[in-house]
C-alpha positions as CSV (number, residue, x, y, z in Angstrom):
1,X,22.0,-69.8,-26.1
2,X,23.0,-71.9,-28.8
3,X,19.4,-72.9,-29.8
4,X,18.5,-69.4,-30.1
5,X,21.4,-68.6,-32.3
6,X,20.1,-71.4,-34.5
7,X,16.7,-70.4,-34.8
8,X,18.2,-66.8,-35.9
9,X,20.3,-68.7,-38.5
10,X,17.7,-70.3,-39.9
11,X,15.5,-67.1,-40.3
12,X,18.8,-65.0,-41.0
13,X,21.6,-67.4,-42.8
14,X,23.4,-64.9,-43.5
15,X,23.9,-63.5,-40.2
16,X,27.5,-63.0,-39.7
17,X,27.4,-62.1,-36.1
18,X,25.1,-64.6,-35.2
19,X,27.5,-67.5,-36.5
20,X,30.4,-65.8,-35.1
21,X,28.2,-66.0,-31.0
22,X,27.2,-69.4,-32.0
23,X,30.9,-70.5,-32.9
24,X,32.1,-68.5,-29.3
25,X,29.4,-70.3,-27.1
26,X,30.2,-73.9,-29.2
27,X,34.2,-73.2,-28.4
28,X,33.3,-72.8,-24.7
29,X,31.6,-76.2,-24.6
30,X,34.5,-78.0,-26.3
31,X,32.7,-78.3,-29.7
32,X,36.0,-76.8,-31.1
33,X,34.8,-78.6,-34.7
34,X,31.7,-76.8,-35.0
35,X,33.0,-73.7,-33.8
36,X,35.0,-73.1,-35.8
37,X,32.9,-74.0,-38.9
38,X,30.6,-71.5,-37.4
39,X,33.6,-68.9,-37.6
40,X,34.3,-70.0,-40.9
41,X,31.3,-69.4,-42.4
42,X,30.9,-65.9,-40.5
43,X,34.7,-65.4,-42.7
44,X,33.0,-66.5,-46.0
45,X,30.6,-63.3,-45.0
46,X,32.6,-60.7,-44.1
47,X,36.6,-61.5,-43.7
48,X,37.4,-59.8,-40.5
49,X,40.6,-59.8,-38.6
50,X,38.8,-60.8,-35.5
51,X,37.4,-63.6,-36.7
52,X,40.6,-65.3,-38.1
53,X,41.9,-64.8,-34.8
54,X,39.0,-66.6,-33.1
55,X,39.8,-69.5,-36.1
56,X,42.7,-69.7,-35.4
57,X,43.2,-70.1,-31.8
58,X,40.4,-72.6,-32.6
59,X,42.9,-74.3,-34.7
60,X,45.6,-74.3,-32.0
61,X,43.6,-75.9,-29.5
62,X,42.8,-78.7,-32.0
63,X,46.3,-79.4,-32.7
64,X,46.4,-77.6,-36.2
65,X,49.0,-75.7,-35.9
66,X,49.6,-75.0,-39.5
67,X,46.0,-73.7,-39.7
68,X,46.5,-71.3,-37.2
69,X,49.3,-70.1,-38.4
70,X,47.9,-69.3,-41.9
71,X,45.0,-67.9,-40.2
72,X,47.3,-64.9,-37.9
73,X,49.2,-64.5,-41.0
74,X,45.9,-63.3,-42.6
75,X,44.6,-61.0,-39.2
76,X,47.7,-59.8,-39.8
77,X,47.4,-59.2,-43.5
78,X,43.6,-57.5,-43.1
């Protein structure tokens, strides 16, 4: 649950599977914001191509194409 995962955070910030499962349960709710800070802070802790594809399909479902773009470029890159 997301509470859980923010208990974890708080004991472990720099957890960067737990902020990657907290930014996949937010994006199932529709909390496509939070999520994916939540995946961008999991990229500021280790840069995996996995993650920048979760951002970015993120980023497409907000409308941000542009960001999603930049962000397969960069799966792609890794």
């Amino acid at each position: 649950s997301i509470a859980r995962l923010d208990k974890l955070l708080k004991q472990s910030p720099e957890d960067d599977a737990a902020y990657e499962a907290r930014g996949t349960a937010r994006a199932k709710l529709g909390r496509l914001q939070e999520a994916a800070q939540d995946y961008s802070k999991a990229i500021q802790l280790l840069p995996t191509a996995s993650l920048y594809r979760l951002r970015a399909n993120i980023y497409e479902k907000m409308g941000r194409k542009d960001l999603a773009a930049k962000d397969r470029k960069e799966a792609e890159r890794i």
